[in-house]
C-alpha positions, 0 to 999 in steps of 0.5 A: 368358773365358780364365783365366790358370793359375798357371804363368802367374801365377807366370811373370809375378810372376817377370818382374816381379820381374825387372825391378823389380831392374833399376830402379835400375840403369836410373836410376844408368844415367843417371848417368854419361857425365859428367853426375853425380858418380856418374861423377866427373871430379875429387877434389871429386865423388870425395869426395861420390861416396864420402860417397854410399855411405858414407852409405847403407852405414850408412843400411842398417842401419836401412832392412834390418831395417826391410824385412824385419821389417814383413812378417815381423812381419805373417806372424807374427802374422797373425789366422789365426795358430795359434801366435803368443803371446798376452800380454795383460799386456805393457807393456815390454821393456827391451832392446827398447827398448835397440834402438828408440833406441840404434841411431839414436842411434848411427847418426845420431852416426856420420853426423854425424861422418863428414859434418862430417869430409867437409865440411870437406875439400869447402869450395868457398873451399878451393884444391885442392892442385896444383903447377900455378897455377889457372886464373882463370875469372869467371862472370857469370850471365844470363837464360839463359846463363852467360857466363866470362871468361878473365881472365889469357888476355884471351877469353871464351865463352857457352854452353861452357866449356874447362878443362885436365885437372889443373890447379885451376880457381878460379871466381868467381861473380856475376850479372847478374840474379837468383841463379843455382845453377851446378854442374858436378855431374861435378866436384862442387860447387854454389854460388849466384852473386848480384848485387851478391856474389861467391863462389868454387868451387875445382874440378878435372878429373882425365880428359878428357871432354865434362861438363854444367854447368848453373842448378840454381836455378828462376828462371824458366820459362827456367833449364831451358835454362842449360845448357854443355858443360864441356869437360875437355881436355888443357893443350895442347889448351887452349892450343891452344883459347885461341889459336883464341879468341884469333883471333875477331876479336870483342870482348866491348865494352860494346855486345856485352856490351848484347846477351849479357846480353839475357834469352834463350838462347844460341841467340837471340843468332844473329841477332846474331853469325855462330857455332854454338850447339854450339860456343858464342859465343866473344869474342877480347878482353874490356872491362877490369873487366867482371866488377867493373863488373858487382858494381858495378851492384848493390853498389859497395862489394862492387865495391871490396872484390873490387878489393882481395881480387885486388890482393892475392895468393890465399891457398893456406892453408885446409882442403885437399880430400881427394885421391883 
């Protein structure tokens, strides 16, 4: 049987090193074209991109000497070893000791403090500072889709949703079902969206783009397919593409919205409505209160109180995101 040389050993440890370097740029690879907050699209993922490093610049301090001590420590005092000291008498060591525990210490009161500082400027009730009023958009989340209601403009959409580029976006949230996780990870955030409750995120696109969004919440063996394309365009291409919905001629009625909420993909729901999947299920006009009949299904009283909370006007105080 053939052997191998050294030359050719030392030729294949050296590839393999090689590659093994590319391995994290591989996987950040996959973490951009609009599908991470490691390629973020707005403030909200710049801040958590940013935190990202932060966070690891300073985890560093801990993680490189580990690394590179744990195999120095084992070379050095090897059994083979000649030259190591021998110190059967040792028992303590005070600036050992002084490192061991002081610089996690301070480390972990470093990243305490920078994530309670960050935090706040990533509250997802917080408006994001704009000179443009925000876009109203209600979520009403299915078995398996995500359904958004353009409450002012009066259209809806299944399975894509538009938003203009630098304009503030506020959501608020419920579902139909059980709880959902609704994120837009290249704009930042995550939040749940609950029966019978209504929550909120404050998000905002900062360039053009096609964007996942997606039920990062298992609950079921369908989640995996409650996926949208976000589609950050320009203002006047929205418009424009709100005129188009608004031409349709499909109503989102109390009988469409019977099988829209039907347990299912979106791509099911063809045999029910003439569309195309990669373009999404848009409805011209919406029944009136359809996002607060749905709370009321489950909580008449948290129906009632999200009546009031809109009849009166958003509040724009609060802690700001950080602008990047």
């Amino acid at each position: 049987m053939p052997t191998s040389s050294p030359q050719t050993a030392r030729s294949v440890r050296h590839s393999a090193a090689r590659l093994a370097a590319f391995i994290p740029l591989a996987l950040l690879a996959g973490c951009g074209s609009g599908i991470s907050f490691l390629d973020p699209h707005g403030p909200v993922a710049a801040t958590q991109r940013e935190l990202f490093f932060e966070i690891i610049g300073w985890m560093m301090i801990v993680v490189i000497p580990a690394i590179t001590l744990v195999p120095f420590v084992a070379w050095r005092f090897r059994r083979t070893a000649r030259n190591a000291v021998y110190r059967p008498t040792w028992q303590f060591s005070w600036p050992l000791e002084i490192l061991v525990w002081g610089v996690p210490i301070v480390l972990v009161c470093i990243l305490a403090t920078l994530i309670a500082g960050k935090a706040r400027s990533l509250d997802p009730y917080a408006a994001i500072p704009s000179d443009k009023p925000p876009l109203e958009v209600e979520v009403i989340g299915l078995d398996y889709k995500w359904l958004f209601v353009y409450s002012e403009e009066n259209v809806a959409s299944v399975g894509v949703l538009a938003l203009p580029v630098d304009r503030p976006v506020r959501f608020r949230l419920t579902s139909d079902t059980v709880m959902q996780s609704f994120m837009i990870p290249a704009l930042g955030s995550q939040i749940y969206a609950m029966a019978g409750m209504v929550t909120e995120l404050n998000l905002l696109a900062d360039r053009p783009g096609v964007l996942l969004g997606q039920n990062t919440q298992f609950n079921g063996f369908g989640f995996q397919n409650q996926k949208f394309d976000v589609l950050a365009m320009p203002e006047a291409d929205f418009d424009r593409w709100i005129t188009n919905a608004g031409r349709v001629g499909r109503p989102l009625d109390e009988g469409a919205y019977a099988i829209v909420s039907q347990k299912g993909k979106l791509a099911d729901l063809r045999s029910r409505f003439d569309f195309d999947p990669a373009m999404g299920l848009i409805f011209s006009s919406v029944v009136s209160n359809l996002f607060t009949t749905v709370v009321a299904r489950y909580r008449p009283d948290a129906a009632h109180r999200h009546e009031r909370a809109e009849a009166e006007n958003h509040p724009s105080e609060g802690h700001a995101h950080a602008d990047h």
